[in-house]
mmCIF file of the N, C-alpha and C atoms, coordinates in Angstrom:
data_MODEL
# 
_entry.id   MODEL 
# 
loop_
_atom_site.group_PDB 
_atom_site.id 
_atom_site.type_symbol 
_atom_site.label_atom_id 
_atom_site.label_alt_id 
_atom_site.label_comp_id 
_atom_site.label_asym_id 
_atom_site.label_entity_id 
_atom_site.label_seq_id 
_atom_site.pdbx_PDB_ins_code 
_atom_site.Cartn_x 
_atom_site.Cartn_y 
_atom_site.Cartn_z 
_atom_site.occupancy 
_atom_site.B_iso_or_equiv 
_atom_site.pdbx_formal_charge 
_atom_site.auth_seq_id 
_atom_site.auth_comp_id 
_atom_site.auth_asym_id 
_atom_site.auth_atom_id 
_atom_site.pdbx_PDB_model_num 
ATOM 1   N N  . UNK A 1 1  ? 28.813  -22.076 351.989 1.00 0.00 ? 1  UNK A N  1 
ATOM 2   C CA . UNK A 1 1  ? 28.689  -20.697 351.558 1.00 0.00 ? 1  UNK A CA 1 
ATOM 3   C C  . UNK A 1 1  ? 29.350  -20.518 350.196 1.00 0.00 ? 1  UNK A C  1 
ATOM 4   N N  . UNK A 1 2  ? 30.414  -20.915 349.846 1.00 0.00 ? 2  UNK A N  1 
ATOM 5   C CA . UNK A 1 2  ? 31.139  -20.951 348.775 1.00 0.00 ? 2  UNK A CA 1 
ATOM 6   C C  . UNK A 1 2  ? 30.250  -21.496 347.586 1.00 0.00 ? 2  UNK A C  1 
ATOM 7   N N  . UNK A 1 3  ? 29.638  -22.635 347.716 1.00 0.00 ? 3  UNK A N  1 
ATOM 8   C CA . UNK A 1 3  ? 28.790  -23.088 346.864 1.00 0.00 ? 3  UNK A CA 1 
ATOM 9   C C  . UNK A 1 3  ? 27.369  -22.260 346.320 1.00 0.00 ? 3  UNK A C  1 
ATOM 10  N N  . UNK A 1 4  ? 27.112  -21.560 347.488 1.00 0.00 ? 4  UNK A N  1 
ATOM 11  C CA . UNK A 1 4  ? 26.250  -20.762 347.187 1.00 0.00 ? 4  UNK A CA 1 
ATOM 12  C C  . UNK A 1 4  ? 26.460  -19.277 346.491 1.00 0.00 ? 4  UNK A C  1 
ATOM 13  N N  . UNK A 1 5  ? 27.845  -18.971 346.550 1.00 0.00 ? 5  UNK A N  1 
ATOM 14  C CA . UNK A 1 5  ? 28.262  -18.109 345.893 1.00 0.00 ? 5  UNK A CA 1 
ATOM 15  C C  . UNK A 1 5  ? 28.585  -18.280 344.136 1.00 0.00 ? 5  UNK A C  1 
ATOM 16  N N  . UNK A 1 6  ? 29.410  -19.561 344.199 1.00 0.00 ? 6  UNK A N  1 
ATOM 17  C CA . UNK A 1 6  ? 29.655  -20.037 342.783 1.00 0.00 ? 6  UNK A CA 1 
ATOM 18  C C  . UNK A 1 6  ? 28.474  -20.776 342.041 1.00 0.00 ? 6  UNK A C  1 
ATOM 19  N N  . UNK A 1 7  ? 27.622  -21.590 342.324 1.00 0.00 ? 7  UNK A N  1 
ATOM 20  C CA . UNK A 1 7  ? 27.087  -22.221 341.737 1.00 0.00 ? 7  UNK A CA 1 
ATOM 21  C C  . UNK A 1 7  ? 25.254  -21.506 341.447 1.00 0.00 ? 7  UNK A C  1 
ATOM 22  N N  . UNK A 1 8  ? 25.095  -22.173 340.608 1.00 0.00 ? 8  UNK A N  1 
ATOM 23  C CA . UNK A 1 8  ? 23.390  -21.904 340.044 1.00 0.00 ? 8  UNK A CA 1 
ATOM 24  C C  . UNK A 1 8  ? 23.345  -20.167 339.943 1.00 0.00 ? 8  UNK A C  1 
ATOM 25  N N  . UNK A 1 9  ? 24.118  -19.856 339.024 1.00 0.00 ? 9  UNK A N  1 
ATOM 26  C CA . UNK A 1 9  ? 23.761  -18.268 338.490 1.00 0.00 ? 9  UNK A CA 1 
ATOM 27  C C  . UNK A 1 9  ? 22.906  -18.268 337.283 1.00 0.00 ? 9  UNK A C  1 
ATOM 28  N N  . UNK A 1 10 ? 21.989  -17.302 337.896 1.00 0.00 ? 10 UNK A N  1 
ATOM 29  C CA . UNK A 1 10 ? 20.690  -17.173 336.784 1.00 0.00 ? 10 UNK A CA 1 
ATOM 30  C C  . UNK A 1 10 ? 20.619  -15.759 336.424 1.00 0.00 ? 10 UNK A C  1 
ATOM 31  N N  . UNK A 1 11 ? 19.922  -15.284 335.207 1.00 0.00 ? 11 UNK A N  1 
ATOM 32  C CA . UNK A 1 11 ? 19.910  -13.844 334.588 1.00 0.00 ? 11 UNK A CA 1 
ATOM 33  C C  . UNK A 1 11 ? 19.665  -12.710 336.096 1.00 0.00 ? 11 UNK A C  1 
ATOM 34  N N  . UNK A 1 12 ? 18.359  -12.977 336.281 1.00 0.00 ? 12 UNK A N  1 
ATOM 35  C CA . UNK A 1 12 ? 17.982  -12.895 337.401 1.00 0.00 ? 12 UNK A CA 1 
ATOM 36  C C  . UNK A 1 12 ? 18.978  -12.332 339.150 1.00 0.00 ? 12 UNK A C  1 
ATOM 37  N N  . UNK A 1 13 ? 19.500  -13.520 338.876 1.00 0.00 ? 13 UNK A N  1 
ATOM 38  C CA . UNK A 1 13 ? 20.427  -13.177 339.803 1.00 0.00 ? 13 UNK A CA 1 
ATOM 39  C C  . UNK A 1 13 ? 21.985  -11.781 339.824 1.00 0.00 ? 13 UNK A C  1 
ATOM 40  N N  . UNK A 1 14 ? 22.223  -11.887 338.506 1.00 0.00 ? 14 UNK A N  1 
ATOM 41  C CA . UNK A 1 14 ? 22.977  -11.357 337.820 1.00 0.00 ? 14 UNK A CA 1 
ATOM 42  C C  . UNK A 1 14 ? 23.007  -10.093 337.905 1.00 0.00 ? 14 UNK A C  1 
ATOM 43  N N  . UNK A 1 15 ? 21.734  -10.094 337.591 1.00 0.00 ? 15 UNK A N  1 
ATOM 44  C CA . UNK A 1 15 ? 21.334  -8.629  337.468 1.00 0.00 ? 15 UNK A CA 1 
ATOM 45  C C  . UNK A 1 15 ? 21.077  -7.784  338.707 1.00 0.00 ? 15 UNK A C  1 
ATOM 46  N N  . UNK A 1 16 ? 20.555  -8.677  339.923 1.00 0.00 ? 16 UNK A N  1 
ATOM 47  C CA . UNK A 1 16 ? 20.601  -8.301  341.252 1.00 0.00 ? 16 UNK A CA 1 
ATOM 48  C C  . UNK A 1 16 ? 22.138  -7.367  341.640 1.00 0.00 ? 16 UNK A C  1 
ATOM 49  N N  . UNK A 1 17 ? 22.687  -8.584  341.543 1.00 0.00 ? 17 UNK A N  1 
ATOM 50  C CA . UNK A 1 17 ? 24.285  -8.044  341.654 1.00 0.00 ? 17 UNK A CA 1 
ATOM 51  C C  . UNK A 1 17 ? 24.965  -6.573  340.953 1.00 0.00 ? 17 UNK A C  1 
ATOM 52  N N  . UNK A 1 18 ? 24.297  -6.926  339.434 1.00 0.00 ? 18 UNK A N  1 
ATOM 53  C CA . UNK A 1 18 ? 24.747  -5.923  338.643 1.00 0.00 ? 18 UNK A CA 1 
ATOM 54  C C  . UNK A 1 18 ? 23.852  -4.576  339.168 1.00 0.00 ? 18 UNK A C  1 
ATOM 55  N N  . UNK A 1 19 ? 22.911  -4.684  339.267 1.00 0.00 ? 19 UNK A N  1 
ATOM 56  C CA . UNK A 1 19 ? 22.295  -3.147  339.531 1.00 0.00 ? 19 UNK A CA 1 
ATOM 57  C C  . UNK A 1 19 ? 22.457  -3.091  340.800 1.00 0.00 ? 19 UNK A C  1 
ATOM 58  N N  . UNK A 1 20 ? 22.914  -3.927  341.975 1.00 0.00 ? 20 UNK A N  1 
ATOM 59  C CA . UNK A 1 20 ? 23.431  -3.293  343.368 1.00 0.00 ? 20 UNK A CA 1 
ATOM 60  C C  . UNK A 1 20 ? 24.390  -2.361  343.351 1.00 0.00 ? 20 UNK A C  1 
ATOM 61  N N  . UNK A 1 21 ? 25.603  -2.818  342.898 1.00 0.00 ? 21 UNK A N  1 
ATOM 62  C CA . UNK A 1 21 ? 26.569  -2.225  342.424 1.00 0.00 ? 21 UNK A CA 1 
ATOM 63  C C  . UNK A 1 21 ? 26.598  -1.166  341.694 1.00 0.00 ? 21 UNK A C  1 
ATOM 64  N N  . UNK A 1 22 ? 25.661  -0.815  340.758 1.00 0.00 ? 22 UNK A N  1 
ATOM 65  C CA . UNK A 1 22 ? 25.429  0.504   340.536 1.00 0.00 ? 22 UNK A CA 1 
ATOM 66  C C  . UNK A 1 22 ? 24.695  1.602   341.240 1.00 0.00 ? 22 UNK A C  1 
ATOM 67  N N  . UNK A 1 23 ? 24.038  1.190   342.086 1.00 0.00 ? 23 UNK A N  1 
ATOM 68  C CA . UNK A 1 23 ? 23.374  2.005   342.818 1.00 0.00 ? 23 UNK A CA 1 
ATOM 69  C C  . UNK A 1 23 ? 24.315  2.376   344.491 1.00 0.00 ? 23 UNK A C  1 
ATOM 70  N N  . UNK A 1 24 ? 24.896  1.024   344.743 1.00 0.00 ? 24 UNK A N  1 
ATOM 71  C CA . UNK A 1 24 ? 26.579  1.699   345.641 1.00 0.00 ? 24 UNK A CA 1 
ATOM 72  C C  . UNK A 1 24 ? 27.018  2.351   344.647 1.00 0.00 ? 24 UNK A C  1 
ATOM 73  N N  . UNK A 1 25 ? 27.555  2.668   343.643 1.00 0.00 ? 25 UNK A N  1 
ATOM 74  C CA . UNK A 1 25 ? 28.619  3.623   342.642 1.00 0.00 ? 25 UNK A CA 1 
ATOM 75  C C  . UNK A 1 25 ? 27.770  4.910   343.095 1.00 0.00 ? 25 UNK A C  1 
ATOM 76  N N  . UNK A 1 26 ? 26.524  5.055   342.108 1.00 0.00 ? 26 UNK A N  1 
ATOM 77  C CA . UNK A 1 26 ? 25.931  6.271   342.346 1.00 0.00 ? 26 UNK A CA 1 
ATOM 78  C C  . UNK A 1 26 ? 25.634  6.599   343.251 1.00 0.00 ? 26 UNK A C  1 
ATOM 79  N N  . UNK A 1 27 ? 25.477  6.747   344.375 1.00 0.00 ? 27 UNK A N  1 
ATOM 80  C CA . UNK A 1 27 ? 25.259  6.821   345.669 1.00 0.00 ? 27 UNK A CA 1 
ATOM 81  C C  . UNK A 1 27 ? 26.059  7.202   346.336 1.00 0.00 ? 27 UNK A C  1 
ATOM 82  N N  . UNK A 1 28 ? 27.490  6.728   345.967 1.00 0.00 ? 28 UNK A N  1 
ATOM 83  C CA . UNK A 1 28 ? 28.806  7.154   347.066 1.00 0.00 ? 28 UNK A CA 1 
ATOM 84  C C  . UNK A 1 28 ? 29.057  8.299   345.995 1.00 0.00 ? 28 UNK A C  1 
ATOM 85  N N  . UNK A 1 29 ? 29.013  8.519   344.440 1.00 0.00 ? 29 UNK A N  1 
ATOM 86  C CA . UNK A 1 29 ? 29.859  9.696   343.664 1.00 0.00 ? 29 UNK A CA 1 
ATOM 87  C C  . UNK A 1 29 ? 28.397  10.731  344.673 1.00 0.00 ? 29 UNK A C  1 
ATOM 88  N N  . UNK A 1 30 ? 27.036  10.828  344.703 1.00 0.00 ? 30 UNK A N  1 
ATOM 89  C CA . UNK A 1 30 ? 26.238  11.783  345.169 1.00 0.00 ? 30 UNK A CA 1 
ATOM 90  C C  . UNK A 1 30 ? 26.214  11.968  346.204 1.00 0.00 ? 30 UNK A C  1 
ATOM 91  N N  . UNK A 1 31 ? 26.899  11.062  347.179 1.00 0.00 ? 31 UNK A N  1 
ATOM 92  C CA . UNK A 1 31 ? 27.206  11.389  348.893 1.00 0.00 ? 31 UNK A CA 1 
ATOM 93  C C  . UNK A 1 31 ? 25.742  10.774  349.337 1.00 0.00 ? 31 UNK A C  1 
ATOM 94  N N  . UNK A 1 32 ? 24.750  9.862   349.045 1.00 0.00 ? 32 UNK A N  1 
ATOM 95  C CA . UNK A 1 32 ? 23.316  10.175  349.113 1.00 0.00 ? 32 UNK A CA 1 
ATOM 96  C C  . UNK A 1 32 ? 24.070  8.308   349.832 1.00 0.00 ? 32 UNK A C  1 
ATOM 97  N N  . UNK A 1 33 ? 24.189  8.614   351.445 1.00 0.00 ? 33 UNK A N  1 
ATOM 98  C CA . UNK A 1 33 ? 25.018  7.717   351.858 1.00 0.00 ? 33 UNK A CA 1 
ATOM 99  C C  . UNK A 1 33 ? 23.552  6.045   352.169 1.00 0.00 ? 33 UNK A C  1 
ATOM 100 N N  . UNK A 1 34 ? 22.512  6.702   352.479 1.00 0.00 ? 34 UNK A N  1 
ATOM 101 C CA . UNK A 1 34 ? 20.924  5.491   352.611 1.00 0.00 ? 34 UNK A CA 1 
ATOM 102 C C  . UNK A 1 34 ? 21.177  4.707   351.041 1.00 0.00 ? 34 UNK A C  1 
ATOM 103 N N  . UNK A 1 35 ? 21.669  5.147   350.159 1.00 0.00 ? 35 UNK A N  1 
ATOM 104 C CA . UNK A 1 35 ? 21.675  4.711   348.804 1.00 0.00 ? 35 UNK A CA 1 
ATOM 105 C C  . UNK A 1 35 ? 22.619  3.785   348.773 1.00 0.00 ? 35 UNK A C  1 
ATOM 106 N N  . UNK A 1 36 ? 23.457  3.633   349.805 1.00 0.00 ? 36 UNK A N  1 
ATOM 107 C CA . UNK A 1 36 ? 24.919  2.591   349.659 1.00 0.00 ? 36 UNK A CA 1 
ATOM 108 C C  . UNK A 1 36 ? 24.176  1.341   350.570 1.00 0.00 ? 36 UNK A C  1 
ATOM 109 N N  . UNK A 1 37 ? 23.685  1.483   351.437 1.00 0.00 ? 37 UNK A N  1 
ATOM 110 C CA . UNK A 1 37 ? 23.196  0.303   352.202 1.00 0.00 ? 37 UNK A CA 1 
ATOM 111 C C  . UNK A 1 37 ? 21.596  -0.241  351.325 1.00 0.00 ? 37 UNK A C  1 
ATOM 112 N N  . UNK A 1 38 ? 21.007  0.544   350.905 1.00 0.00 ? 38 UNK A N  1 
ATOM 113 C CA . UNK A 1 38 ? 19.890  -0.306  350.040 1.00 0.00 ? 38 UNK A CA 1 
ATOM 114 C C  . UNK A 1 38 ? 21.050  -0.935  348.830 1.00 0.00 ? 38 UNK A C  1 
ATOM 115 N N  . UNK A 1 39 ? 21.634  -0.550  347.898 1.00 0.00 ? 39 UNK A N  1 
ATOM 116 C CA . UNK A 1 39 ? 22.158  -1.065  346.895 1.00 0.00 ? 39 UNK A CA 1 
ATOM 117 C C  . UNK A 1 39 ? 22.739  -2.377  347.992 1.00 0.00 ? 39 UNK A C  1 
ATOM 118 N N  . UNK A 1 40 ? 23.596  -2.403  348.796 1.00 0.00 ? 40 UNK A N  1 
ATOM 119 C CA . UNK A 1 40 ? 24.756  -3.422  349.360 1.00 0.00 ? 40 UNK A CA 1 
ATOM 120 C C  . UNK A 1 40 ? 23.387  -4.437  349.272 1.00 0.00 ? 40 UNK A C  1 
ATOM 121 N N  . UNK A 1 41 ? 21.707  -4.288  350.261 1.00 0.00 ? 41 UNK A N  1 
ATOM 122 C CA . UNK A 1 41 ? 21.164  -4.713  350.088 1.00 0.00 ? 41 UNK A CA 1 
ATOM 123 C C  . UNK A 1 41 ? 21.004  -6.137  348.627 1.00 0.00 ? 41 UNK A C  1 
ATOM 124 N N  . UNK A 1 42 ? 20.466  -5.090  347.636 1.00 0.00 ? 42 UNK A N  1 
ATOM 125 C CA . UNK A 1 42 ? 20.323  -5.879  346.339 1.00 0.00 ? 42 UNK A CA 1 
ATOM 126 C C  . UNK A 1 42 ? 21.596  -6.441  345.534 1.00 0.00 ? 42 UNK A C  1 
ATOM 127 N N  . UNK A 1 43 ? 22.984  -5.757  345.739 1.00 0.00 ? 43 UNK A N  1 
ATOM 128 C CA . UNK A 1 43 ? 24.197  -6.647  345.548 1.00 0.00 ? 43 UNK A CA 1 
ATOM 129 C C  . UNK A 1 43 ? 24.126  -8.112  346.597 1.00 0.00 ? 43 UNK A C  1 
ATOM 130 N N  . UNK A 1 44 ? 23.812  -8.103  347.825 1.00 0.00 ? 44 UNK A N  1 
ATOM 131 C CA . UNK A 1 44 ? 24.434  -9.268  348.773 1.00 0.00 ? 44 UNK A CA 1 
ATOM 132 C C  . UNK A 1 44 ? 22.854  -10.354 348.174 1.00 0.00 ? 44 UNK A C  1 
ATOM 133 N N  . UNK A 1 45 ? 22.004  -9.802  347.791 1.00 0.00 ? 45 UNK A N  1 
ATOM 134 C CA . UNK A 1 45 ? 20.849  -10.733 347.135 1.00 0.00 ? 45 UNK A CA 1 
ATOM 135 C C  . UNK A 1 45 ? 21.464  -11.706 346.146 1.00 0.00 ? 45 UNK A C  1 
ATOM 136 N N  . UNK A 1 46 ? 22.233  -10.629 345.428 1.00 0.00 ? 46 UNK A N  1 
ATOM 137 C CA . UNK A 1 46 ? 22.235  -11.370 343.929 1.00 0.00 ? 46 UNK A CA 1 
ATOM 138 C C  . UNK A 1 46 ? 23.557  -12.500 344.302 1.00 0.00 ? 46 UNK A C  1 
ATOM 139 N N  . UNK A 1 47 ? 24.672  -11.740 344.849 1.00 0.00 ? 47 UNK A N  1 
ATOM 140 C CA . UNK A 1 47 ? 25.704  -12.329 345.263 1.00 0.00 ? 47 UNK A CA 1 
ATOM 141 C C  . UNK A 1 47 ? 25.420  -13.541 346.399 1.00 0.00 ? 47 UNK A C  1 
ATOM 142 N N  . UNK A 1 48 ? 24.669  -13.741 347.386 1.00 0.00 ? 48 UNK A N  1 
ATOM 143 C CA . UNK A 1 48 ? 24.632  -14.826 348.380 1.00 0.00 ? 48 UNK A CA 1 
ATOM 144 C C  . UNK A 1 48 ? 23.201  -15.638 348.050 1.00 0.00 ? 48 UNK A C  1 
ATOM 145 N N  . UNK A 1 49 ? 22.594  -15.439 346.975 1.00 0.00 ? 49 UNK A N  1 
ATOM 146 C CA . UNK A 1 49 ? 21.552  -15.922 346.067 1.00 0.00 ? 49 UNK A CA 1 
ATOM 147 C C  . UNK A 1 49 ? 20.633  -16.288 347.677 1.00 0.00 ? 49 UNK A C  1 
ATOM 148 N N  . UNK A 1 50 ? 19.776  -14.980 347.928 1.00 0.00 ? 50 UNK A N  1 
ATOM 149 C CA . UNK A 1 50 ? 18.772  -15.701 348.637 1.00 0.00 ? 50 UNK A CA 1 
ATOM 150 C C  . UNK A 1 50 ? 17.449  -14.068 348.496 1.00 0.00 ? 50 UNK A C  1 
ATOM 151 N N  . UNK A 1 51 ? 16.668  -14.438 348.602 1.00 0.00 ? 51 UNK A N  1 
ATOM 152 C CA . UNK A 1 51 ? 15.769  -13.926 348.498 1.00 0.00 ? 51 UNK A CA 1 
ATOM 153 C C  . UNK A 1 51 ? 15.017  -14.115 347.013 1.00 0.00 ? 51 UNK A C  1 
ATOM 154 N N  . UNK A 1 52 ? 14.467  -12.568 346.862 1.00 0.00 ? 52 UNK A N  1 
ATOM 155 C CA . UNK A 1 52 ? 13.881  -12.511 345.218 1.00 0.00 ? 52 UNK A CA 1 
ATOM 156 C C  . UNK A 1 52 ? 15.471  -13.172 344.214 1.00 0.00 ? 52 UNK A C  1 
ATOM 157 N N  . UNK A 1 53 ? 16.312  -13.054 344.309 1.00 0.00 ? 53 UNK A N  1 
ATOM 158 C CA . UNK A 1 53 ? 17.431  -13.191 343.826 1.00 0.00 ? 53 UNK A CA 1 
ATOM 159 C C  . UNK A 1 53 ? 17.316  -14.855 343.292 1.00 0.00 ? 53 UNK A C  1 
ATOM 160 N N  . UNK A 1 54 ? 17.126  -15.664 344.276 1.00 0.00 ? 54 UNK A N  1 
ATOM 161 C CA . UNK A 1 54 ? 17.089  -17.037 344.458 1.00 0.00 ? 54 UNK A CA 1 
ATOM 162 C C  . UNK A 1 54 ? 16.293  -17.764 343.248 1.00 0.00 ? 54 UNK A C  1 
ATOM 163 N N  . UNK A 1 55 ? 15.222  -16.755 342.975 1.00 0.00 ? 55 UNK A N  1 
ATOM 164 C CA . UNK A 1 55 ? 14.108  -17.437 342.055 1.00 0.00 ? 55 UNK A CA 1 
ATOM 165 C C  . UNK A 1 55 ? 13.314  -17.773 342.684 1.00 0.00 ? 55 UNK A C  1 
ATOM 166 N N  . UNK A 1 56 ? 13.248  -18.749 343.795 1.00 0.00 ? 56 UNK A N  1 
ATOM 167 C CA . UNK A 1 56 ? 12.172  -19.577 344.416 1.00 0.00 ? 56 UNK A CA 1 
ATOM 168 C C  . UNK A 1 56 ? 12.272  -19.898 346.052 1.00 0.00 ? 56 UNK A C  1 
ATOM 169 N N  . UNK A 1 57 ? 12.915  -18.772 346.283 1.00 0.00 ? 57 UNK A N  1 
ATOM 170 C CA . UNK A 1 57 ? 13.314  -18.303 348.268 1.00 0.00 ? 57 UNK A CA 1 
ATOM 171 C C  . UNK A 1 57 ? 13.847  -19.552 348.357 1.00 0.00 ? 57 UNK A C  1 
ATOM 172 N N  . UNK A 1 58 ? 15.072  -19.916 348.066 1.00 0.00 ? 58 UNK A N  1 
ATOM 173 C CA . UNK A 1 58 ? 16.214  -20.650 347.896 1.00 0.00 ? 58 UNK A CA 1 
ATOM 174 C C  . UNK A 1 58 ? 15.873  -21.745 349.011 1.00 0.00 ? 58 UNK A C  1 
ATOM 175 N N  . UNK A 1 59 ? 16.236  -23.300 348.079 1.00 0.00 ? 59 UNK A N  1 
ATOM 176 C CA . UNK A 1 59 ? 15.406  -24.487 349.108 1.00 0.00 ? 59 UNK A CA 1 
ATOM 177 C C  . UNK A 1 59 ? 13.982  -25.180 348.586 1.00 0.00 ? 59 UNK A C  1 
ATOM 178 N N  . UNK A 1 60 ? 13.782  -24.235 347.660 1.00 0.00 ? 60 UNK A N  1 
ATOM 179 C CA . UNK A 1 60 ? 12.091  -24.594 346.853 1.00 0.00 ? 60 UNK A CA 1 
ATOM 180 C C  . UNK A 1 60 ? 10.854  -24.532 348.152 1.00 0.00 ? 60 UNK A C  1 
ATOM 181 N N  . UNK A 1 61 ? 11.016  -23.757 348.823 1.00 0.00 ? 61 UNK A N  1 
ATOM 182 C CA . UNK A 1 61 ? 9.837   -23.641 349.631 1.00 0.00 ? 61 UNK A CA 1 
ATOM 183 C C  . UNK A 1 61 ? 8.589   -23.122 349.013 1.00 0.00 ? 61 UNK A C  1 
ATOM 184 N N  . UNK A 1 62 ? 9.311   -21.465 348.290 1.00 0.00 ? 62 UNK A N  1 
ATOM 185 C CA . UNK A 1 62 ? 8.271   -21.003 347.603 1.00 0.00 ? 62 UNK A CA 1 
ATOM 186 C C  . UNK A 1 62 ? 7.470   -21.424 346.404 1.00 0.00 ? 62 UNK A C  1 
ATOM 187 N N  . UNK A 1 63 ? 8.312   -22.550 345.726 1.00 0.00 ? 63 UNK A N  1 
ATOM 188 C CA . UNK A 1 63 ? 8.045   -23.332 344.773 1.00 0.00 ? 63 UNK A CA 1 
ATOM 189 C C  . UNK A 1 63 ? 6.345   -23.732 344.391 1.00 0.00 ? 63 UNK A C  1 
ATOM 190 N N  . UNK A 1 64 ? 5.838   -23.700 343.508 1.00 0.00 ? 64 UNK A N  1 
ATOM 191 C CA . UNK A 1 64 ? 4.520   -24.213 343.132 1.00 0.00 ? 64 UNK A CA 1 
ATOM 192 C C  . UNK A 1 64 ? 4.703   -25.475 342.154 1.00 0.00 ? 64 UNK A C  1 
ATOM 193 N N  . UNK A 1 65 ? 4.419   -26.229 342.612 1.00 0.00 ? 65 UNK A N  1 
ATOM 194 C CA . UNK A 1 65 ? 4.367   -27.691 341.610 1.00 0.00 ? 65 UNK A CA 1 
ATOM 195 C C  . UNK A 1 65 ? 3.494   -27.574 341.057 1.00 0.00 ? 65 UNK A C  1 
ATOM 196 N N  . UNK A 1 66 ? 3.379   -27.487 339.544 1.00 0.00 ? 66 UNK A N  1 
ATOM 197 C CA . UNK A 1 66 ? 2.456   -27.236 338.671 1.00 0.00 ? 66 UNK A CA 1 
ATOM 198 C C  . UNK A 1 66 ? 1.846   -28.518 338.120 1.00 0.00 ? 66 UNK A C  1 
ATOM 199 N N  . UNK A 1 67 ? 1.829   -29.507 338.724 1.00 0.00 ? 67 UNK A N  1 
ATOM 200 C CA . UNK A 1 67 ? 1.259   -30.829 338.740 1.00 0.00 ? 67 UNK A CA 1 
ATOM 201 C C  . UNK A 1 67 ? -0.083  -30.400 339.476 1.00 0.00 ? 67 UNK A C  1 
ATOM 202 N N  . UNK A 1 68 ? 0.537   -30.590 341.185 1.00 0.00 ? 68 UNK A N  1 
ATOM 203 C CA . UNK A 1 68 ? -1.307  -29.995 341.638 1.00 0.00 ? 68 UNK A CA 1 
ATOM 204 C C  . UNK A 1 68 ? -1.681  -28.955 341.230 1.00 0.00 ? 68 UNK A C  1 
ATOM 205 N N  . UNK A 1 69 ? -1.228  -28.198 341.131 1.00 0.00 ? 69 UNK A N  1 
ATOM 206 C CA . UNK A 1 69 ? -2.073  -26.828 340.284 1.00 0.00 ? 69 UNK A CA 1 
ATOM 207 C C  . UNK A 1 69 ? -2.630  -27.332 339.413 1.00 0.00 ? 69 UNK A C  1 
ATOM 208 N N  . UNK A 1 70 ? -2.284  -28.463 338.423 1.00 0.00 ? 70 UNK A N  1 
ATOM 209 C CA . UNK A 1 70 ? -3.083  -28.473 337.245 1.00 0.00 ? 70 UNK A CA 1 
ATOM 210 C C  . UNK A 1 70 ? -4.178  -29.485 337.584 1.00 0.00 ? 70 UNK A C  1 
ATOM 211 N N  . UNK A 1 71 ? -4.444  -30.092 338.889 1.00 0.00 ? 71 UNK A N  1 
ATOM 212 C CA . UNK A 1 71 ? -5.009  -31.201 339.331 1.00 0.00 ? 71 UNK A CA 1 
ATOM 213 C C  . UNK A 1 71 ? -5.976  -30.550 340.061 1.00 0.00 ? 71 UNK A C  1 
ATOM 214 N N  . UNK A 1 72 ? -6.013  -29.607 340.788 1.00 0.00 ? 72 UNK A N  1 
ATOM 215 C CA . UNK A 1 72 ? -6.684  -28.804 341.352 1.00 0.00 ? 72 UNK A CA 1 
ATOM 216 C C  . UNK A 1 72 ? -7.866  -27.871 340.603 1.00 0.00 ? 72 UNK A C  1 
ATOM 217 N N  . UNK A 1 73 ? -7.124  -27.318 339.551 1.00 0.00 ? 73 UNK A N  1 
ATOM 218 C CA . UNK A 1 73 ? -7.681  -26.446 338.745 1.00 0.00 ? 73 UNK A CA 1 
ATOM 219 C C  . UNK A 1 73 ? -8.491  -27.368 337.632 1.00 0.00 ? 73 UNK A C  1 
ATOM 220 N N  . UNK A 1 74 ? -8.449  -28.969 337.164 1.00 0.00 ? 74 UNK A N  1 
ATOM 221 C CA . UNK A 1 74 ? -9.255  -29.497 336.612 1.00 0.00 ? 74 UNK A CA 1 
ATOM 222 C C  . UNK A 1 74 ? -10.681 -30.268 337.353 1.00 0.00 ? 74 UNK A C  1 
ATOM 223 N N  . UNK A 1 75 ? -10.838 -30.197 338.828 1.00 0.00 ? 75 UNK A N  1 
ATOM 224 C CA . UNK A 1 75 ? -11.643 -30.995 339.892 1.00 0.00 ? 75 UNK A CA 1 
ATOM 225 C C  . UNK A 1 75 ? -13.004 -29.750 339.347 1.00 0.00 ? 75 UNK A C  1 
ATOM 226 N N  . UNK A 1 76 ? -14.007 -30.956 339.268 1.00 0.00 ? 76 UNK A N  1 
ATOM 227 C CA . UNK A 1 76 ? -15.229 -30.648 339.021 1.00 0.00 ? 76 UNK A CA 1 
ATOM 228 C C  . UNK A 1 76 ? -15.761 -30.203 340.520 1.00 0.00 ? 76 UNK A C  1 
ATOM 229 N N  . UNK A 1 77 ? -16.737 -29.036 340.727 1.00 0.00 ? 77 UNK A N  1 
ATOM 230 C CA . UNK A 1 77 ? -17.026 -28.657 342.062 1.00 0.00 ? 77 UNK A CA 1 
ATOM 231 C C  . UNK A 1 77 ? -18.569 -28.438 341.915 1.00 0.00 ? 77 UNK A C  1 
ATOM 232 N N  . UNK A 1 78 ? -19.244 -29.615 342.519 1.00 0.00 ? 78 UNK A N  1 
ATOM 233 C CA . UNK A 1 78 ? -21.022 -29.816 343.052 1.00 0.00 ? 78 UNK A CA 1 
ATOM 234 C C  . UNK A 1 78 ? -21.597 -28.443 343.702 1.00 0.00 ? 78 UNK A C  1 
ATOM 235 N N  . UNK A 1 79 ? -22.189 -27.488 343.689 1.00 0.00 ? 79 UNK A N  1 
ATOM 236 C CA . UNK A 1 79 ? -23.158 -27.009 344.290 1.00 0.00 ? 79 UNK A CA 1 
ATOM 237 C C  . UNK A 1 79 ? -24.601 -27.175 344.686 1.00 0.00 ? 79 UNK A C  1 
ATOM 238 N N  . UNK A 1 80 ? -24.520 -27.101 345.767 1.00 0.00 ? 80 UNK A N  1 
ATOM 239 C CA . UNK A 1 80 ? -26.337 -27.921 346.216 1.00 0.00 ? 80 UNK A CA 1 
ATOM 240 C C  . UNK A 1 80 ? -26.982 -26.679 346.585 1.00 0.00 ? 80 UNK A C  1 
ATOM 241 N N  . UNK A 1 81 ? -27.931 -26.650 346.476 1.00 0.00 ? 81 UNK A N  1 
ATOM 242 C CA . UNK A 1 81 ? -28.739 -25.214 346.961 1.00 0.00 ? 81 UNK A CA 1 
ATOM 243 C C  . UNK A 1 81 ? -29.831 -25.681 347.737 1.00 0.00 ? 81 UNK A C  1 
# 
């Protein structure tokens, strides 16, 4: 867990964190209390790097290897009628 806290910070991620945290601030000064648990939401993203936060749903699952993509997208395709 620690590792996942300290290591591989991206803009991305950063910013998760950073605009969670503002939206807990504003939220608790307006009493608008649904506004503290969505922000904690997008703070614990940026901070425990998993989700959109992650870049690539942390693990490379969501990952696209742009090798077959480009192998795929050059294959000639026969139509017979």
């Amino acid at each position: 867990m620690k590792e996942r806290i300290l290591k591989n910070w991206t803009l991305t991620r950063a910013l998760f964190l950073v605009l969670g945290i503002i939206i807990i601030v504003q939220s608790i000064l307006s009493q608008q209390w649904f506004g503290v648990l969505f922000g904690s939401y997008f703070a614990s993203m940026g901070l425990f790097s998993f989700g959109c936060a992650a870049g690539n749903c942390y693990g490379g699952s969501c990952a696209v290897d742009s090798e077959k993509a480009s192998e795929n997208a050059n294959k000639n395709i026969n139509f017979k009628n």
